[in-house]
C-alpha positions as CSV (number, residue, x, y, z in Angstrom):
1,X,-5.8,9.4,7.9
2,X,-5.0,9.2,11.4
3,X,-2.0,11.3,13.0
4,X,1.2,10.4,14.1
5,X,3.2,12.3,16.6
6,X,6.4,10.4,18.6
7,X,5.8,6.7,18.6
8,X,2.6,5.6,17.1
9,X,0.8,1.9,17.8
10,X,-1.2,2.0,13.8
11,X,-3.8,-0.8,14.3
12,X,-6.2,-2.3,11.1
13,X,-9.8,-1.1,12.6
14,X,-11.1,-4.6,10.7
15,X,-8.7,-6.7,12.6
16,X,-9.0,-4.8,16.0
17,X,-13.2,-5.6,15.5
18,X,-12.4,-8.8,14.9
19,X,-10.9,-9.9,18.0
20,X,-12.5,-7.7,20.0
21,X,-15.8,-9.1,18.6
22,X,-16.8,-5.5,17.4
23,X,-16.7,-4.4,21.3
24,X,-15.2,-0.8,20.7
25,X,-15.2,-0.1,24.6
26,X,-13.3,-3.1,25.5
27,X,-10.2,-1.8,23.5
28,X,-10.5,1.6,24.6
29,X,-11.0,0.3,28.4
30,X,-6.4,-0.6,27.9
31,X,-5.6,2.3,26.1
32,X,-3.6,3.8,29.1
33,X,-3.9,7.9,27.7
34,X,-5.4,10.1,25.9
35,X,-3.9,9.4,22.2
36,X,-6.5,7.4,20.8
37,X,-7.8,8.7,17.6
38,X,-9.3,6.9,14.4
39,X,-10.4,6.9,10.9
40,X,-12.5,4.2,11.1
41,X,-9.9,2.5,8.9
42,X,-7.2,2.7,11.4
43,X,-6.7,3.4,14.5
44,X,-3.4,4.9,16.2
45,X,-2.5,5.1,19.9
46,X,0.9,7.6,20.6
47,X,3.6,7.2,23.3
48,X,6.6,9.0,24.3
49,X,9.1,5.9,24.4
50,X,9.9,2.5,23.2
51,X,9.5,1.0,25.9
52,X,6.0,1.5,26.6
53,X,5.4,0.9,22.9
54,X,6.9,-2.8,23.5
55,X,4.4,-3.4,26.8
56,X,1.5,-2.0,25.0
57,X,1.7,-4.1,22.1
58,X,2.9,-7.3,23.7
59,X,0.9,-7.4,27.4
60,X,-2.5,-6.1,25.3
61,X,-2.9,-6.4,22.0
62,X,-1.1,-9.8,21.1
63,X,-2.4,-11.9,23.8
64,X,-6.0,-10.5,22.9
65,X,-4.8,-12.0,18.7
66,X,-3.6,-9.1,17.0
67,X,-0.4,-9.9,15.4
68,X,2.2,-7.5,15.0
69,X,5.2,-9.3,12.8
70,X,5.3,-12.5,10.5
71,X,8.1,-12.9,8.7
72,X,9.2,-9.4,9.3
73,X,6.3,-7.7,8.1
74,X,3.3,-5.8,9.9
75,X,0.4,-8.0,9.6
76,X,-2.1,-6.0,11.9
77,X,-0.2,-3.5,14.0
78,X,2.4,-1.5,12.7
79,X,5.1,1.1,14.5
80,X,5.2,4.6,13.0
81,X,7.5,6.9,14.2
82,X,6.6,10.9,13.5
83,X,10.5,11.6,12.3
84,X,11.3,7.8,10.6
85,X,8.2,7.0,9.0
86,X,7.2,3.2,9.2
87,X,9.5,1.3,11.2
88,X,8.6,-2.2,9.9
89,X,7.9,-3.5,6.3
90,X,4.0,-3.0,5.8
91,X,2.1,-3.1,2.7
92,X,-1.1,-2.0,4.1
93,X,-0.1,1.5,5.6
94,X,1.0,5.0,4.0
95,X,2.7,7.7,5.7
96,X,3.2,11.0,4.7
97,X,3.4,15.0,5.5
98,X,-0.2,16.6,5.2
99,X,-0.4,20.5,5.1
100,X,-3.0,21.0,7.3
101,X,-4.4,24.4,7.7
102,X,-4.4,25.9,11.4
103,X,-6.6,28.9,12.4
104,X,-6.2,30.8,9.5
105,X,-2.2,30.8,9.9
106,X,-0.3,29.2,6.5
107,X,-0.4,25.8,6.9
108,X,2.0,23.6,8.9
109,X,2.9,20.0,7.9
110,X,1.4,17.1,10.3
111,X,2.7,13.6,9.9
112,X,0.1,11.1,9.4
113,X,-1.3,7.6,7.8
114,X,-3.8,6.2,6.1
115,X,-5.0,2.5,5.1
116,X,-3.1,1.7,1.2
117,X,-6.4,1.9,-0.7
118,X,-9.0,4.0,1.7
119,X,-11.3,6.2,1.8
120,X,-10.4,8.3,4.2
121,X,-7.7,11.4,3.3
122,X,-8.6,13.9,6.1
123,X,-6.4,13.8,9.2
124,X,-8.0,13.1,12.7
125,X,-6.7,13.5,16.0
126,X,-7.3,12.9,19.1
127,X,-10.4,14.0,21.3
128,X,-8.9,17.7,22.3
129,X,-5.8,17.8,20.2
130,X,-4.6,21.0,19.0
131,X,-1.5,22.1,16.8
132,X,-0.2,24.4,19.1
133,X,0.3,22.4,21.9
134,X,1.3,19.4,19.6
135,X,4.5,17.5,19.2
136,X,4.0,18.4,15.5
137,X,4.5,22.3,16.2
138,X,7.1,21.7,18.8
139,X,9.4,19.3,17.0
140,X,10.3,18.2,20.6
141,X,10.5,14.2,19.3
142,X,13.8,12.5,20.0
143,X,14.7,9.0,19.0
144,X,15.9,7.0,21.6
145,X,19.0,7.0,20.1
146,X,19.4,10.6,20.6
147,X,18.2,10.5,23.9
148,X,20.9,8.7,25.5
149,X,23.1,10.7,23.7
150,X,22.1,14.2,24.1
151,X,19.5,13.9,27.5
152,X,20.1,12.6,31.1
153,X,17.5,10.7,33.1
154,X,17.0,12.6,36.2
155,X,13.9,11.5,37.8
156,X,10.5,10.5,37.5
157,X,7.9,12.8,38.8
158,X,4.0,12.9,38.4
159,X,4.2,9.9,36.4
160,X,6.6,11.7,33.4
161,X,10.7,10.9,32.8
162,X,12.4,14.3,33.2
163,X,15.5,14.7,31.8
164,X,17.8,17.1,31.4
165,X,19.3,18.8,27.9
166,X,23.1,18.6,28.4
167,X,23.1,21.5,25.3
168,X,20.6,24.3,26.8
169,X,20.8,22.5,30.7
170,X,16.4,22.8,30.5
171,X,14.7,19.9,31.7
172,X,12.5,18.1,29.3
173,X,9.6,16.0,30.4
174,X,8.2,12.6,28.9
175,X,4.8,11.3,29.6
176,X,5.0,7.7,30.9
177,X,2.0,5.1,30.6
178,X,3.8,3.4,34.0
179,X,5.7,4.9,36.0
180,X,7.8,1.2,36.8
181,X,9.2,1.7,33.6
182,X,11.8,4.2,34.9
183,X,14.8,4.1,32.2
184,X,17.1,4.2,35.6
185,X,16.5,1.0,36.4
186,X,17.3,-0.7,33.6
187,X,21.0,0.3,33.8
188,X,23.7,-2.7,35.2
């Protein structure tokens, strides 16, 4: 079961071997941050927006023959958000709440999938993950439709989108994968 916190790239390990011709390094040379975590049955990459969801998925892993969609459904890549759940019809993905137990504290639920059928039922994370400083523990998520709604784009600095809560008026920052993809400059 690998975990998923804000927008989630959930890739089949058997298809990702397969066009990478079982090169493991060559797929983790694109992944632009520090996300990467697998079960060995799947294998999730996490980002902050849609948009660099849509350039990972379309400028690395479909021209390299993954396939994301046919006729609707995931075929090797799905999207999972850590709020919605499974954002496309797939029959080869669960997601679900795990209780997982954090330095002896009562255990906090962790959102998370695993391959329909696997072996594998314990969550893994990413290479120096920890709850604390988690999205899971600080429930900071927003949908991009809440975003627009409830945040204001006020600049991009050190390569994160800061905005700022029009509720509490504290800035909130967003890690980017590139910094070109400033939400600014896609208004008309």
């Amino acid at each position: 079961m690998v975990l998923i916190e804000a927008i989630s790239v959930v890739i089949r390990v058997d298809s990702l071997l397969k066009v990478w011709k079982d090169d493991w390094d060559a797929f983790n040379k694109i992944v632009p941050n520090r996300t990467l975590c697998s079960d060995g049955e799947l294998v999730r990459v996490g980002f902050m927006t849609p948009d660099d969801v849509q350039k990972f998925v379309e400028r690395y892993l479909v021209p390299h023959g993954l396939v994301y969609l046919h006729n609707d459904q995931a075929v090797d890549i799905v999207i999972v958000d850590q709020n919605e759940g499974v954002m496309k019809e797939c029959d080869w993905v669960e997601f679900s709440y795990i209780d997982v137990d954090i330095d002896s504290e009562e255990e906090q639920p962790v959102a998370g999938c695993r391959l329909v059928g696997g072996k594998e039922s314990k969550l893994v994370t990413p290479s120096g993950w920890e709850y604390e400083k988690s999205l899971s523990y600080s429930n900071m998520f927003l949908p991009a439709d809440k975003i627009s709604k409830n945040l204001k784009f006020v600049r991009t600095e050190d390569g994160e989108d800061v905005y700022l809560n029009l509720k509490t008026g504290q800035e909130i920052y967003t890690g980017r994968v590139d910094s070109d993809l400033n939400p600014d400059s896609n208004s008309d």
